[in-house]
C-alpha positions, 0 to 999 in steps of 0.5 A, a space after each residue: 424101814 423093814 426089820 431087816 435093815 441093818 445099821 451098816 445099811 442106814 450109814 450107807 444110805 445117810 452117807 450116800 445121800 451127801 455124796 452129790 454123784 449118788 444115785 439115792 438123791 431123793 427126789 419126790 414126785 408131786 401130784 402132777 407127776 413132775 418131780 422135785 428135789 426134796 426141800 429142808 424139812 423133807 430131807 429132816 425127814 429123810 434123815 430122821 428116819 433112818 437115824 431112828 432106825 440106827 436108834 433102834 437097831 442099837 438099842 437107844 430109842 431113848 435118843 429120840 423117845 426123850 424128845 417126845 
């Protein structure tokens, strides 16, 4: 994430990612060079960190500071 992410950016992304036509699937190439869909706790982390940044970006790091 770069500051000049907004949080309209983020939803898109997060919500482009559940429309299974998107281009923005991630995909992670392993060290072989062959790619992969991502497994669960990649995508956990996908997630997190754009939902950390929308956090931040609306003044609620405490969402996820409380958990730490």
């Amino acid at each position: 994430m770069n500051e000049d992410d907004t949080v309209r950016e983020n939803l898109k992304i997060l919500l482009d990612f559940n429309n299974s036509e998107s281009p923005h699937v991630p995909y992670q190439r392993d060290q072989s060079g062959t790619i992969h869909l991502i497994n669960v706790h990649e995508l956990q982390e996908f997630n997190e960190e754009r939902l950390i940044a929308i956090a931040d970006l609306l003044g609620m790091s405490d969402l996820y500071l409380e958990d730490k």
